[in-house]
C-alpha positions as CSV (number, residue, x, y, z in Angstrom):
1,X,7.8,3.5,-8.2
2,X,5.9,2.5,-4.8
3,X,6.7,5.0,-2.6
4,X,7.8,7.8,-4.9
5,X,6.1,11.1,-4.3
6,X,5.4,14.4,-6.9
7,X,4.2,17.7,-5.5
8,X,2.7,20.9,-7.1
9,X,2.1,23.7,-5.1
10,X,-0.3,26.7,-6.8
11,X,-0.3,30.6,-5.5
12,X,-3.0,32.6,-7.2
13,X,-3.6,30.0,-9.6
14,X,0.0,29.5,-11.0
15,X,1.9,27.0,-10.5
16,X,4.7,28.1,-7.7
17,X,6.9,25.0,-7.1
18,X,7.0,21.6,-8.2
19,X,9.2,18.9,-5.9
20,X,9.9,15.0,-5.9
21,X,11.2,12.4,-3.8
22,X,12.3,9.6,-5.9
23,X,14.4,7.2,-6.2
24,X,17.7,8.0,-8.7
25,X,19.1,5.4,-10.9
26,X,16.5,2.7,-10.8
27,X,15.5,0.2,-13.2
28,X,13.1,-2.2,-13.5
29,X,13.7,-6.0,-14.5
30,X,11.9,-8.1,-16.7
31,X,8.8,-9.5,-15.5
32,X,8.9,-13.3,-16.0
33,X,5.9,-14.3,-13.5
34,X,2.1,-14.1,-14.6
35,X,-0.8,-12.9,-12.6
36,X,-2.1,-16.1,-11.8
37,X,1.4,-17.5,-10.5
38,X,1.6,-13.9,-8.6
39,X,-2.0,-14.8,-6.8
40,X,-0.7,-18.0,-6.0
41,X,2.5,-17.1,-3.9
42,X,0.3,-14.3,-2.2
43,X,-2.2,-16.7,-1.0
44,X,0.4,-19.2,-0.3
45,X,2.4,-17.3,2.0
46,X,-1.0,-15.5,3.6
47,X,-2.2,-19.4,3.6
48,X,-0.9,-19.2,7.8
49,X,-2.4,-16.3,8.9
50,X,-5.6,-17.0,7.7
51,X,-7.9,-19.8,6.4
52,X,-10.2,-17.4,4.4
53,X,-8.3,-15.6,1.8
54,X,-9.5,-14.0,-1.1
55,X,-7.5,-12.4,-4.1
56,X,-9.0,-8.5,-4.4
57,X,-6.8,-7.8,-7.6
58,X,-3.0,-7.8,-9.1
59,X,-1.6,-4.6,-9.7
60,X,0.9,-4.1,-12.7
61,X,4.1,-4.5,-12.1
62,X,5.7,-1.7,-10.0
63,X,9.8,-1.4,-8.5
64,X,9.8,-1.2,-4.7
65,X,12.8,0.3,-2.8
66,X,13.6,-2.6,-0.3
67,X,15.2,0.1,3.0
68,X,17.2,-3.0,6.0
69,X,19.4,-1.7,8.5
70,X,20.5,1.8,7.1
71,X,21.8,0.1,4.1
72,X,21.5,1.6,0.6
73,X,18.0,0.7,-0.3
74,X,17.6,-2.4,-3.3
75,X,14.9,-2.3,-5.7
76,X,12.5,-5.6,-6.8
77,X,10.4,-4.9,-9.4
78,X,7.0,-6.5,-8.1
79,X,3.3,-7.4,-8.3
80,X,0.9,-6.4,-5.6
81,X,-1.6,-8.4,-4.7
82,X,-4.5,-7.2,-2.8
83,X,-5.6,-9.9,-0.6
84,X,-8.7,-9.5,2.2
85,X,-9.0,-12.1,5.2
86,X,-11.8,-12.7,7.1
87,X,-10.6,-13.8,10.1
88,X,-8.6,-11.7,11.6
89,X,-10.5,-9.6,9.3
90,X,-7.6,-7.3,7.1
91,X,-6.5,-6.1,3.9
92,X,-2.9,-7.0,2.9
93,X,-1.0,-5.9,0.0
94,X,1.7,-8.4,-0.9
95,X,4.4,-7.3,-2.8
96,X,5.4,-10.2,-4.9
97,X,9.2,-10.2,-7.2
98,X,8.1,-10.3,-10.6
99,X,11.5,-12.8,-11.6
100,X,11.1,-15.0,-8.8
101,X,7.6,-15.5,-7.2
102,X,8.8,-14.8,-3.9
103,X,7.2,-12.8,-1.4
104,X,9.2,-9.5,-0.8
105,X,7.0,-7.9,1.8
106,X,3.6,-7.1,2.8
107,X,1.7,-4.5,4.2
108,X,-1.4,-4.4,6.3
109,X,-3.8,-1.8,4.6
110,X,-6.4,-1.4,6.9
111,X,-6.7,1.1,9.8
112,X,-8.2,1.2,12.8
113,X,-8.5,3.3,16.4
114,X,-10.6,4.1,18.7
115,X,-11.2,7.2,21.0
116,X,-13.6,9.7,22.2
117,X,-14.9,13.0,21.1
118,X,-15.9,15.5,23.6
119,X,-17.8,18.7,22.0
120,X,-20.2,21.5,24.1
121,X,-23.2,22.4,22.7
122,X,-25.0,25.9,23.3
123,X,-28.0,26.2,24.7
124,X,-29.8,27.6,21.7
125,X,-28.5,24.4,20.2
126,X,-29.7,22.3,22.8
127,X,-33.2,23.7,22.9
128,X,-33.6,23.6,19.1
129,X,-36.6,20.8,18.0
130,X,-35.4,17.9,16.2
């Protein structure tokens, strides 16, 4: 389950509390596409945002929880394909339905920001040899 989360939290080396946040009643459906038909539709539908694409990997076949307009969330059992462009450079992972071939939905999976640091350095640090 994408998305799904477990927890464990330890006090003096004994297990306190465990949680989840999952997703109740799911299943998954069959998968009826193959990895190299998954790559394909990946590529295809990255194919406009890019002219160099490369295939990173497939993962195996996972259920995503599909959340539109504060509806009751769907589930598509998927592949994700890991795809990198060069230009604009990114790192996509596109979720595609394992029944179908269609692209459900993809995600950018780089990160980037920029800012300053500001720190004050002592004057015993400053004199120090380097």
């Amino acid at each position: 389950m994408i998305g799904g989360r477990l927890a464990f939290r330890f006090k003096h080396d004994r297990l306190l509390m465990m949680s989840s946040e999952a997703f109740s009643n799911v299943t998954a459906a069959k998968v009826q596409i193959s990895v190299a038909q998954a790559k394909q539709a990946a590529l295809d539908w990255m194919s406009s945002e890019s002219k160099s694409l490369k295939v990173l990997g497939v993962e195996s076949p996972a259920i995503l929880p599909v959340l539109a307009d504060g509806r009751a969330p769907s589930y598509r059992t998927v592949r994700a394909v890991i795809v990198a462009t060069e230009s604009p450079i990114g790192r996509w992972t596109v979720y595609v339905d394992a029944q179908t071939g269609s692209v459900v939905a993809r995600k950018q999976t780089l990160m980037f920001a920029t800012g300053t640091i500001q720190y004050k350095l002592s004057r015993a640090m400053a004199r120090r040899p380097a």
